[in-house]
C-alpha positions in Angstrom: -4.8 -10.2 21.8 -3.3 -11.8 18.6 -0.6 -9.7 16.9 -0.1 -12.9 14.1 -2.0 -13.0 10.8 -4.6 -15.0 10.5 -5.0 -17.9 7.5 -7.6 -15.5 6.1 -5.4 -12.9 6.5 -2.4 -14.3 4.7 -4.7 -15.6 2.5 -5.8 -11.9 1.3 -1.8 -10.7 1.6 -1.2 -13.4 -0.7 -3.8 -12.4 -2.7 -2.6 -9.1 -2.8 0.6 -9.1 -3.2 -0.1 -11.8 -6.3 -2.6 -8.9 -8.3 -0.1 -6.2 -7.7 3.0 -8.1 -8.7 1.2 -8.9 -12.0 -0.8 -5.6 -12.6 1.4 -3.2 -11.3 5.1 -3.9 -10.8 7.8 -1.7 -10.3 8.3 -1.4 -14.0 5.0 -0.7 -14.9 5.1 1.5 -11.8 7.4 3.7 -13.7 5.6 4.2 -16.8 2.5 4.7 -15.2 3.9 7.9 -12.6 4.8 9.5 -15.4 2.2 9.2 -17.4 -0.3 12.0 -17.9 -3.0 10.9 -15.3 0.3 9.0 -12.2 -1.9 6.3 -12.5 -3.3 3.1 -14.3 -7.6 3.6 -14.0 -8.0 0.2 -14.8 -5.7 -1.0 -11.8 -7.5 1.0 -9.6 -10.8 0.0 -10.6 -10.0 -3.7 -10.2 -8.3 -3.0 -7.1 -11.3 -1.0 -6.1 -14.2 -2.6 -7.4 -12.8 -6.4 -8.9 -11.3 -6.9 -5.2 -14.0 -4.3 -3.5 -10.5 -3.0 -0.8 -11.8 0.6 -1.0 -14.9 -0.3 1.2 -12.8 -2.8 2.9 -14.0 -1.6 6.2 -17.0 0.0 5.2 -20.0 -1.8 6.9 -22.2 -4.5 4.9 -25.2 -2.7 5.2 -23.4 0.5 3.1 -22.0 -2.2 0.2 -18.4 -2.9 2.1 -16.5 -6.0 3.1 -17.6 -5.3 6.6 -13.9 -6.2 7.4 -11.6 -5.0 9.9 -8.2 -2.1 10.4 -6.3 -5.6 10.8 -7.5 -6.6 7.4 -6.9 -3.5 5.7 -3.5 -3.1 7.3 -2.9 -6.4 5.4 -3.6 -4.3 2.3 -2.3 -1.9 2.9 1.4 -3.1 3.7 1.7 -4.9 0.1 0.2 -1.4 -2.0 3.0 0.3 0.1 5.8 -2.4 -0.9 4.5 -2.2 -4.6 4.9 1.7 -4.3 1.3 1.4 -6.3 0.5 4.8 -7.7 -2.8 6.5 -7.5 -5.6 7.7 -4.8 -6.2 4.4 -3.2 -4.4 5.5 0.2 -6.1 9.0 -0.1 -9.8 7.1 -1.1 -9.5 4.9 1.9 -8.8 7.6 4.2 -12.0 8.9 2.6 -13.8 6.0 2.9 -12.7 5.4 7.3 -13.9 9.3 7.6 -17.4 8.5 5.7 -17.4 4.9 8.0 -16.7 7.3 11.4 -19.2 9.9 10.5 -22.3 6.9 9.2 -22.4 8.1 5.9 -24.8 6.9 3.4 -24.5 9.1 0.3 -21.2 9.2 -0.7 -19.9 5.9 0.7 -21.2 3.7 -2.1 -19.4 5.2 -4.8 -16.5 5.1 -3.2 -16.3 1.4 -2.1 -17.3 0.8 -5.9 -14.8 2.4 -6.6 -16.6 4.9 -9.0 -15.8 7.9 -6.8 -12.5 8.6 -5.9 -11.8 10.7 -2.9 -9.9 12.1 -0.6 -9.0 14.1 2.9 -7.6 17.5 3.0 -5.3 16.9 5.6 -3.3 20.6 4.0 -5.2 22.8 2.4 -2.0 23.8 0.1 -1.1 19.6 -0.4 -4.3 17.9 -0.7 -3.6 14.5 -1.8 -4.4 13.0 -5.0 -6.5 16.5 -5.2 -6.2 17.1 -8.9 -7.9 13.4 -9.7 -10.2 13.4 -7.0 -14.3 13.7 -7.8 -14.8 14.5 -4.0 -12.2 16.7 -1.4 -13.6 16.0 2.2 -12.4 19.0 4.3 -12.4 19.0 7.8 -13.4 22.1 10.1 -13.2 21.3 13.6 -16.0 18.9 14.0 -17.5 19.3 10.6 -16.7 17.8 7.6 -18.1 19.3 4.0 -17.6 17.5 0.9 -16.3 19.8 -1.9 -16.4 18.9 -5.6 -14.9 21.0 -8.3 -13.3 24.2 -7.7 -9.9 25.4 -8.6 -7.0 22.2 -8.4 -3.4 23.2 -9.0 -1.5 20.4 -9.7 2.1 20.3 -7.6 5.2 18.9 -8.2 5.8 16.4 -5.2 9.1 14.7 -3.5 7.5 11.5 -4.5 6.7 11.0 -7.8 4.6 7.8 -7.7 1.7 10.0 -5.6 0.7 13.1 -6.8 -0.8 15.9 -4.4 -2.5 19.4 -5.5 -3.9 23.0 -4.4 -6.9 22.8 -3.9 -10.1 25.5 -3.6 -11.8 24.1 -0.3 -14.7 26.8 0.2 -18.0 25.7 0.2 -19.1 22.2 -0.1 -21.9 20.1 1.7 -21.9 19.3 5.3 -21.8 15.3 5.0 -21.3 15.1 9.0 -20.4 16.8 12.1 -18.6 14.5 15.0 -15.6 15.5 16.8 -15.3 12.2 18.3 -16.0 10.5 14.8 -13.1 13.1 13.3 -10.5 12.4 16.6 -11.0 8.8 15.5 -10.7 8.8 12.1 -7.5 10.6 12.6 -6.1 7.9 15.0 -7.3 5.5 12.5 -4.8 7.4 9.2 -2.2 6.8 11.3 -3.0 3.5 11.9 -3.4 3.0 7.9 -0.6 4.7 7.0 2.1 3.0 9.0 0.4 -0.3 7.8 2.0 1.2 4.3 5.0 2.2 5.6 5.6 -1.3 7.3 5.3 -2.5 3.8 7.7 -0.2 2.2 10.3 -0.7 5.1 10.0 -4.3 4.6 10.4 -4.1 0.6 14.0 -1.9 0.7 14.9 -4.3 3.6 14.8 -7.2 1.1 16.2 -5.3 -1.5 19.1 -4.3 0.0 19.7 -8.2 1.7 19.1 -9.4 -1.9 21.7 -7.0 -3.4 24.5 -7.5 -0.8 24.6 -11.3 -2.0 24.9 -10.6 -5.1 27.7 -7.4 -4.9 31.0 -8.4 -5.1 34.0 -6.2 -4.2 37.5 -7.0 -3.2 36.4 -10.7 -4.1 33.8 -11.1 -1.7 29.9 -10.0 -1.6 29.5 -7.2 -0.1 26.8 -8.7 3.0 29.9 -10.7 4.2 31.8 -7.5 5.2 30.9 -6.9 9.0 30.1 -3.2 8.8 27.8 -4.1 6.1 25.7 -6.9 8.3 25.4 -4.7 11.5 23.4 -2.3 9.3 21.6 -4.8 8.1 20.8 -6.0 11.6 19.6 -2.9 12.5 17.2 -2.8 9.6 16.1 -6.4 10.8 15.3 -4.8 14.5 13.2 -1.8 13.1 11.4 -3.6 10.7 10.5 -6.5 13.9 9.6 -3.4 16.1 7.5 -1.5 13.5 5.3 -4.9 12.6 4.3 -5.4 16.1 3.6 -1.6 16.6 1.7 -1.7 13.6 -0.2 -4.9 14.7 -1.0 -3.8 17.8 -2.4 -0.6 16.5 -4.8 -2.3 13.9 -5.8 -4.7 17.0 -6.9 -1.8 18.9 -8.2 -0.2 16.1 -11.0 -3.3 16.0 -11.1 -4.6 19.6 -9.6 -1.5 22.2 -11.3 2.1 21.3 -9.8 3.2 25.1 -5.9 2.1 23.8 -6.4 3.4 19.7 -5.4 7.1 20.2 -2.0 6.0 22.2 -1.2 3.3 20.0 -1.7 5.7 16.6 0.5 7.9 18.0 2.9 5.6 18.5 2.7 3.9 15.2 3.6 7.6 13.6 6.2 8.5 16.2 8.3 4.9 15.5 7.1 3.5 12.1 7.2 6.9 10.2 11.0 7.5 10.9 11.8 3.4 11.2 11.0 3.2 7.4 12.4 6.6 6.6 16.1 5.7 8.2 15.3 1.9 6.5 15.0 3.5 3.0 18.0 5.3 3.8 20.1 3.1 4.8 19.4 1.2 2.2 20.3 3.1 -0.8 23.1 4.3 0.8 24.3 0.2 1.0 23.4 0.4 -3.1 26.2 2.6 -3.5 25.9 5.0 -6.3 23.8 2.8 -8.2 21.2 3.9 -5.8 21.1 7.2 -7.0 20.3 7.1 -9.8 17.1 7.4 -11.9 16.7 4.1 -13.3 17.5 2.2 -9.6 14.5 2.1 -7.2 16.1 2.4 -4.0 15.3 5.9 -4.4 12.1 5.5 -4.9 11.5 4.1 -1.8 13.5 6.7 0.2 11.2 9.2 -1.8 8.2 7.5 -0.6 9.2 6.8 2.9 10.4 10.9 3.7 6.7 11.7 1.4 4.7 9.2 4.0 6.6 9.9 7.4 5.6 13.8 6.7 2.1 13.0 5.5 0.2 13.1 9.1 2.8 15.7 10.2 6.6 15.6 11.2 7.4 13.0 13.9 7.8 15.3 17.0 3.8 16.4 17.1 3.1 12.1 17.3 6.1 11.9 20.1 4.6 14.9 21.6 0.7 13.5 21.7 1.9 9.9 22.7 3.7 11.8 26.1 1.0 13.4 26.6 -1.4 10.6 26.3 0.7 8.7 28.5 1.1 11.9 31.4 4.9 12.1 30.9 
């Protein structure tokens, strides 16, 4: 087991992190949540097809990367720091739900990036449902692929990742697995505290940034003692969450047997480690934190939006006792 990046795999970080801080930063973030579509097509279609990270672990044989959770993780961890806007976390849930199931339809559109798509994970909060051409819904062991229909746009805590109502009768059966569905569930959680890792580690460096720079009663405000053992504490989730969320993408490519334990886990730690981080950290910003043209509260937005996504924190803790017979 190796829970450090590889050179490849800082390699693609650094590649990354270099597109979005040049195609979408937090500026352009702004402008583009509130414009009419939440979203900059052109940045997702680059990111999508220019980069090909939608079908990052999509197989070769059904035009992916062939490439791994750990890899994707990677990815996933710098589009969470940038707060990127847009379906690309609800399209690669998609696209790990089309890879568990072997499908061969719908799969090459979406790792081109011409299809976006997404999971219903709640019927009345379907993710990026409004923009989406496809809404894959899951009944028990089925899952049906529904295009069209009535979608209800919403108005969501987080405002950088839109969500709608969504008309989920009908559809066609695209597969039927429960062990490919249990799976693919284990593997969201995997990919979504990957992005939460990345936007606890983004307020983390905010926040350190800012209390060099903050000066009251003469001295910055990170030399004041109260102020560093918060800090601290931030340090410790952030070096707990990364090796949760390491070990997690490892199993998710090398340990099927030790996936569903360590997904749960990522959700029951990661989810509320990045929520208290964003926290904490706008609350270190002072007032300035609050307010509309500050991003700290952006990120706190993001984080309580993403540590509810895959359900509230005690249904992981309560799956990971189980799992482990407590």
């Amino acid at each position: 087991m190796n829970l450090v990046l590889t050179a490849e795999q800082q390699e693609l970080r650094a590649a990354v992190r270099s597109f979005l801080g040049t195609a979408s930063p937090l500026a352009k973030v702004r402008r583009d949540m509130d414009s009419e579509q939440g979203y900059d097509p052109e940045v997702y279609r680059r990111l999508t097809g220019e980069l090909g990270l939608a079908g990052l672990v999509v197989p070769e044989d059904r035009g992916g990367a062939g490439a791994g959770h750990a890899e994707l993780a990677v990815v996933l961890e710098e589009t969470g720091a940038a707060l990127l806007p847009g379906p690309f976390l609800a399209t690669t849930f998609a696209a790990i739900l089309l890879t568990e199931l072997g499908d061969k339809e719908l799969l090459p559109g979406v790792t081109a990036g011409t299809t976006i798509a997404t999971v219903a994970l709640d019927a009345d909060r379907v993710l990026n449902g409004a923009e989406a051409d496809v809404i894959l819904v899951i009944d028990g062991g089925e899952v049906r692929a529904v295009r069209g229909g009535d979608r209800t746009p919403l108005t969501t805590l987080d405002p950088t990742r839109r969500q709608a109502r969504a008309a989920l009768d009908g559809g066609e059966v695209v597969g039927a697995s429960e062990a490919a569905v249990a799976r693919a569930r284990d593997l969201f959680a995997v990919a979504l505290a990957a992005e939460q890792l990345g936007v606890l580690r983004a307020t983390l460096d905010a926040i350190v940034a800012y209390s060099k720079i903050r000066v009251t009663f003469g001295r910055p405000i990170g030399s004041y003692q109260g102020v560093k053992h918060k800090l601290a504490d931030m340090h410790c989730r952030l070096e707990q969450a990364e090796s949760i969320v390491r070990f997690a993408a490892w199993a998710a490519d090398e340990s099927a047997g030790e996936l569903p334990a360590a997904a749960a886990l990522a959700q029951a730690y990661v989810g509320r480690a990045c929520f208290e981080t964003a926290r904490d950290s706008l609350l270190l910003h002072g007032g300035i934190g609050f307010t509309w043209e500050h991003d700290a509260h952006l990120y706190y937005k993001r984080a309580k939006s993403d540590e509810v996504l895959l359900g509230p924190t005690r249904v992981h803790r309560t799956r990971l006792a189980d799992l482990l017979e407590l």
